[in-house]
N, C-alpha and C positions, 0 to 999 in steps of 0.2 A: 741469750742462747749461747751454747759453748756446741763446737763442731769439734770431734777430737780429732787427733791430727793423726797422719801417717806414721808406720814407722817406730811407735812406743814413742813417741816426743807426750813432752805433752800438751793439754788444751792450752788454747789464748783465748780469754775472753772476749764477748763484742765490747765495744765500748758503752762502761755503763751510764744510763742515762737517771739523774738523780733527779727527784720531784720534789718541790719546797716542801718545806716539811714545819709548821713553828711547835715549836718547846712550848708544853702544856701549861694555861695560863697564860698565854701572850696570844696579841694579835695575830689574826691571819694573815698572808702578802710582805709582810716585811720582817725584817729583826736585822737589829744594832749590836754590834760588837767587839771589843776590843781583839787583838791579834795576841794577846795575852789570853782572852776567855777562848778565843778561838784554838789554840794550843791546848788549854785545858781541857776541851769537851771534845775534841775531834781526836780520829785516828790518825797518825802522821800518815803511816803508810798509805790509810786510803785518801789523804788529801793531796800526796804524790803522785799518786797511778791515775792516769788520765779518768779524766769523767766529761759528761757533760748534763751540766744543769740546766735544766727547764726555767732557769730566772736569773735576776742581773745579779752582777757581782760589781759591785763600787767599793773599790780600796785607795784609803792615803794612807801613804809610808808617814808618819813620823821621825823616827828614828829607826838608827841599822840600816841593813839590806836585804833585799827580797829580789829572789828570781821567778817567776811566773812565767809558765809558757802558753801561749793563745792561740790556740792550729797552726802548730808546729813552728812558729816564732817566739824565741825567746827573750823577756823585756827582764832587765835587770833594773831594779825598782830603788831611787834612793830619797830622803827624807825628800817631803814637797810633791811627790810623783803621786796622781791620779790613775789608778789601773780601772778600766770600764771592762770587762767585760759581758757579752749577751747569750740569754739562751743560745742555744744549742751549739756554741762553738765548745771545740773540745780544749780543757786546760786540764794544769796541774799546779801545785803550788811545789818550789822549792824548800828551802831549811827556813822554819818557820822561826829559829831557835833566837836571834837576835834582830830580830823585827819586832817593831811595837806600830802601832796606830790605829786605826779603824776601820769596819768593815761594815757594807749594808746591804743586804742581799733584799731582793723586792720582788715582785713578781710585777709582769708588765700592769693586769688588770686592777691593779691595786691606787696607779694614778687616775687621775681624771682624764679623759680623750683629747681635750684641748694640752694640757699639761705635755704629753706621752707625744702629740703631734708636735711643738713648739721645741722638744728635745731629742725628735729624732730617734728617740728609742729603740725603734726598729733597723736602725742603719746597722746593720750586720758588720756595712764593712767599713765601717767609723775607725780610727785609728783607737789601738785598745789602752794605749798610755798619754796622758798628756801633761804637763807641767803646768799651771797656772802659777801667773810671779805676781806680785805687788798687790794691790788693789783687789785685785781678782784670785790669789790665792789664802788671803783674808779672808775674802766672800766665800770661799768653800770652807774653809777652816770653821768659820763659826756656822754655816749652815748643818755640815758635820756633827760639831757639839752640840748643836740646838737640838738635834733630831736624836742624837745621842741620849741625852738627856731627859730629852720627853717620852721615847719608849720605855724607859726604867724608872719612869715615874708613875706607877701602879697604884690604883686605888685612889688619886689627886683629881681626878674627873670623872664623870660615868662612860662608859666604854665607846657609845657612838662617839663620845663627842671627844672621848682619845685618841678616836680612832683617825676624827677626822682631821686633828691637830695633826698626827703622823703625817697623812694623807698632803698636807699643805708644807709639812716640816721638809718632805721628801720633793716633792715639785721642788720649791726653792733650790735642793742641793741639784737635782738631776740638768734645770737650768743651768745653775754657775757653771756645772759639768759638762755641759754640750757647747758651751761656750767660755771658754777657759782664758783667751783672749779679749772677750768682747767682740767680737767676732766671729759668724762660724766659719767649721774649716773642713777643708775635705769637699764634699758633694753634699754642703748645706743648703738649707733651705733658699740662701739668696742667689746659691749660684748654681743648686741641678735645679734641671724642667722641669714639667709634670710628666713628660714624654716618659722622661730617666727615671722618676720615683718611681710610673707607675710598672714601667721594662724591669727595671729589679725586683720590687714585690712578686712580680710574677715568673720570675726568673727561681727566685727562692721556692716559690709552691710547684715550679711544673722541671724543673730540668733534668728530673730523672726520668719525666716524658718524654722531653723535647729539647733539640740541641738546635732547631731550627730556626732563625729570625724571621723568617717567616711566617710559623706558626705564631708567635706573639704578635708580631707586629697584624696580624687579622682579627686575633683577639683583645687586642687592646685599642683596635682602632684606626691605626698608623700604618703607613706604607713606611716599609723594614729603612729604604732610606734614610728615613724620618731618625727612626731608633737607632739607627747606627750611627748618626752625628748627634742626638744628644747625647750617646753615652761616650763618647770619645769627647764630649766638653766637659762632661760631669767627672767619669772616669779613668780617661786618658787613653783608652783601648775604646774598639768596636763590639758594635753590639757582638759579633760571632765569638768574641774571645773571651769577650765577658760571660758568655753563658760558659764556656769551657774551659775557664778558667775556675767558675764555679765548680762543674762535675769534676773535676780532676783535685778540687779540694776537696770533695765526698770522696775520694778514689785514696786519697793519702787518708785519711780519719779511717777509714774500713781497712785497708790497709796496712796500716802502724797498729792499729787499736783493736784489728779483730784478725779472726784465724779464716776466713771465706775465702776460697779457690778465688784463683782471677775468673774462674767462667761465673760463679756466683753473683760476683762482685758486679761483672759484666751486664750479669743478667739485672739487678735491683737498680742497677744506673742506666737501665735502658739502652745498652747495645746487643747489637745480635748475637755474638758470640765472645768469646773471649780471646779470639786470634783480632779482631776489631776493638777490640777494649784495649790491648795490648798496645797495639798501634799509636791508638789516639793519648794514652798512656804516655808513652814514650817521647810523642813528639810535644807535647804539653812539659814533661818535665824532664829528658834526656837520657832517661833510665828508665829501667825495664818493669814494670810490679812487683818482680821476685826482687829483681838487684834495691829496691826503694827498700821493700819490708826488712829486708838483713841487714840494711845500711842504718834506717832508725831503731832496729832494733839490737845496735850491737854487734852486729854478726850472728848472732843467735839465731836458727832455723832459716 
């Protein structure tokens, strides 16, 4: 949807929201590509302008440089580098022009449920770059080419059973990839709770309902107590901060990416008004919604 703006300016679009989509003749859920094929069939422009995909994006840099940006962090990408990124965050790609390596876009339902849970796939807030060295950068390297090379292997087996080769080629790579040390990192499986996975899932589906720990912690079972120290072992902050830290990253993506009043804006992220959106705005990030949107935007409007 475009809101047009005051003034004769003109429209900003919302941020568009892209759905997999696979090239006619190839499997559903996933596709393999070099950073060469991806230059060839893509628009730069639009692979530029923010978007957000409905599905994973798993990039190793081979050779060159790559800047990519992952809600509003930008990772400057060099040979060896792992870029993960997950639905619904919003990115962009920089100069695609002297980057070479691989790219594997999947859609979550396309792993098996054991697979998808042992990778964490849903950790939103997984770190979006990671390095594997030695041993463990091997192990993606050729997990990579394996899965590389068996999706452009058409017509070499009947299609279920290509499908399911993919299906097991991609498991392997999404492992090595959640685990890039041998080890997980971050608010992995051996070290957040159940308290903490299950406070974030539902943090993710309700915080433009609810900014309260108390409203989850009833729904989930826990006394808010509870939820406030696993998420400050898991994630370093309290549960209060953690949900508002989340809305105030919905508040920059509507923000940078779309043209919506702050009372709009106010209103879809669950405050009452827009002089209270302003507020919580502010004090989350030190700047005002108008002074944020000019500031990423250039100066512009």
């Amino acid at each position: 949807m475009v809101k047009i703006r005051q003034e004769g300016r003109e429209p900003v679009p919302e941020i568009p929201e892209v759905a997999f989509s696979a090239p006619a003749g190839r499997p559903t859920g996933v596709e393999v590509m070099t950073l060469a094929e991806l230059r060839a069939r893509a628009d730069a422009c639009q692979l530029s302008a923010p978007h957000r995909p409905g599905f994973h994006h798993l990039l190793m840099l081979d050779s060159g440089r790559l800047v990519h940006s992952v809600d509003f962090r930008e990772h400057v990408l060099a040979p060896g580098d792992l870029l993960w990124s997950r639905p619904g965050q919003v990115q962009h790609f920089g100069d695609l022009t002297d980057a070479e390596g691989r790219l594997v876009l999947f859609e979550a339902g396309f792993l098996d449920p054991a697979t998808a849970a042992a990778a964490r796939i849903e950790d939103w807030y997984g770190p979006p770059v990671r390095r594997p060295e030695g041993a463990a950068a091997r192990g993606v390297e050729e997990a990579m080419r394996q899965l590389h090379g068996e999706f452009g292997a058409l017509g070499g087996l009947p299609l279920e059973i290509h499908l399911d080769v993919l299906r097991h080629l991609l498991a392997v790579l999404v492992l090595r990839a959640a685990y890039p040390g041998g080890e997980p990192d971050g608010d992995g499986a051996c070290t957040a709770s159940a308290a903490y996975l299950r406070f974030r899932d539902a943090v993710e589906r309700g915080f433009t309902r609810s900014r309260r720990v108390a409203d989850y912690a009833r729904s989930l079972g826990y006394a808010p107590r509870t939820l406030s120290r696993a998420t400050e072992a898991s994630a370093g902050v309290g549960a209060k901060e953690f949900i508002d830290r989340r809305v105030a990253l919905e508040a920059k993506r509507l923000l940078a990416h779309g043209d919506q009043s702050a009372a709009r804006i106010a209103d879809r992220l669950g405050f009452a008004d827009a002089t209270n959106f302003s507020k919580f705005f502010q004090r989350q990030t030190g700047t005002t919604p108008i002074a944020f949107r000019t500031a990423v935007r250039g100066g512009v409007g």
